[in-house]
C-alpha positions as CSV (number, residue, x, y, z in Angstrom):
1,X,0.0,0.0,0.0
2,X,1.2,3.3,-1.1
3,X,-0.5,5.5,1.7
4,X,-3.5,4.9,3.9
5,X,-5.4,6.4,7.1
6,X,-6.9,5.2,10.4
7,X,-8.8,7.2,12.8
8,X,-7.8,6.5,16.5
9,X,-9.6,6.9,19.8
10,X,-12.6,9.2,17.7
11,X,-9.9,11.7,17.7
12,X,-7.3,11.2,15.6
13,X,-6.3,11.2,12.4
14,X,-3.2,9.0,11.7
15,X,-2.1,9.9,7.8
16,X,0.4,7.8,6.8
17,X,3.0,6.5,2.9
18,X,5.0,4.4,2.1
19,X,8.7,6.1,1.3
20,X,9.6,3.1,0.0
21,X,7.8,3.2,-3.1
22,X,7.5,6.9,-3.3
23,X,8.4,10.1,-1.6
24,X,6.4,12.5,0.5
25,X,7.4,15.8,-1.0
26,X,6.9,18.9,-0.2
27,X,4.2,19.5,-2.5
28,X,2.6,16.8,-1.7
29,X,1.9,17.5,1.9
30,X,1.1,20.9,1.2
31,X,-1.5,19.6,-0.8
32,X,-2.8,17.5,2.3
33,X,-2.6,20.3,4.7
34,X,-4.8,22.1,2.2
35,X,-7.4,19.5,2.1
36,X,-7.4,18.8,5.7
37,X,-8.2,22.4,5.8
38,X,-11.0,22.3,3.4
39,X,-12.5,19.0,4.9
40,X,-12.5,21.1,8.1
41,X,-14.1,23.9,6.7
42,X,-16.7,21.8,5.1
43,X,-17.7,20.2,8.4
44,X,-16.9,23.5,11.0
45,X,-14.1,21.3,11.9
46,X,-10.3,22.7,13.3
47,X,-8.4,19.6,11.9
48,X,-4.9,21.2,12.5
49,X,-4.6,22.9,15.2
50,X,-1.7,23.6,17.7
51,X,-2.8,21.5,20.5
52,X,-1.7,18.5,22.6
53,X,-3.3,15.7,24.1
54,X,-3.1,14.0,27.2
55,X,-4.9,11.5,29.7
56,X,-6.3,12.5,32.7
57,X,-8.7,10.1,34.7
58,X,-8.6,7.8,31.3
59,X,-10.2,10.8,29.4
60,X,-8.7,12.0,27.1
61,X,-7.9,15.9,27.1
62,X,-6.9,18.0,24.8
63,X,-5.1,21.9,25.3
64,X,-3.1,24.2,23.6
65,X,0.4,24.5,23.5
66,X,0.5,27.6,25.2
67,X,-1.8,26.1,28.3
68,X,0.8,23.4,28.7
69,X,3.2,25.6,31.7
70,X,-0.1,26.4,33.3
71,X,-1.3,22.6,33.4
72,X,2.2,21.8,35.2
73,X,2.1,24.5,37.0
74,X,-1.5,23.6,38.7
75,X,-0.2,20.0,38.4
76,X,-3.0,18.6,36.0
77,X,-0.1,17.6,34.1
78,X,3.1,15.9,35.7
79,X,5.7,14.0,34.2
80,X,4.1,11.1,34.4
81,X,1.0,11.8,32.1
82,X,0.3,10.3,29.3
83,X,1.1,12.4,26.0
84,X,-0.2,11.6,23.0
85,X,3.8,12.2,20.7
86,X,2.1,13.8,17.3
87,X,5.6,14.5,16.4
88,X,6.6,10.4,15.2
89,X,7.3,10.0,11.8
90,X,7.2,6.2,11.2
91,X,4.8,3.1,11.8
92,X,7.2,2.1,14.1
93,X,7.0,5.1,16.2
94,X,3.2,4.6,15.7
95,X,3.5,1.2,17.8
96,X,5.9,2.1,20.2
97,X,6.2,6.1,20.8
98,X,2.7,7.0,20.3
99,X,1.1,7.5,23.9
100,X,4.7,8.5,26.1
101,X,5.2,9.4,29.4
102,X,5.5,13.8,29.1
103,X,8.6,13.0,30.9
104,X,9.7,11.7,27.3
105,X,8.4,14.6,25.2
106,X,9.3,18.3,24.7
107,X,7.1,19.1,28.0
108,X,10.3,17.3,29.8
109,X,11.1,20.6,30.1
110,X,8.7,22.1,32.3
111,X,9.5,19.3,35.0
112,X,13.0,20.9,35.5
113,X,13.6,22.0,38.7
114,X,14.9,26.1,38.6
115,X,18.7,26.7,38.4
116,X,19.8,28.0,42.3
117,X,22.3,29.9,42.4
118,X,24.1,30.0,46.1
């Protein structure tokens, strides 16, 4: 199979190609940004969006990126909630990097304690 799709948890969209039988070029993916854009339109839909989700009391939530120091900060979110890692590029990442620890993503560094200086 060249490319395919599967929807996951009634949430996600998982978009995915085979390089080994042809590239994903630039153009290409432009051209599915734009019609993820249009679907989304068509059904009053944000289907890329700047957000991240997590578990919390096996629900998932979902926040934007900029709410992420504030859910630390209140603790709704410590290192040891689940993230949902849309960053993986490969089907392997899909079975074994897709629902991390946020420990193990770019939060990590919100769970760094502040530099003292004595």
């Amino acid at each position: 199979m060249i490319s395919g799709f599967a929807f996951k948890h009634q949430r996600f969209i998982i978009i995915s190609i085979d390089e080994s039988l042809t590239d994903a070029s630039g153009c290409s993916i432009d051209k599915l940004v734009h019609f993820m854009q249009n679907l989304g339109n068509n059904f009053q839909l944000n289907l890329i969006d700047r957000s991240i989700a997590y578990v919390e009391n096996e629900e998932i939530k979902i926040c934007q990126f900029s709410q992420i120091k504030n859910l630390v900060g209140a603790g709704t979110i410590n290192q040891d909630t689940p993230i949902f890692n849309t960053f993986i590029t490969t089907k392997g990442e899909l079975a074994t990097k897709w629902v991390v620890k946020a420990s193990e993503t770019w939060t990590a560094k919100y769970f760094k304690p502040e530099a003292s200086f004595a």
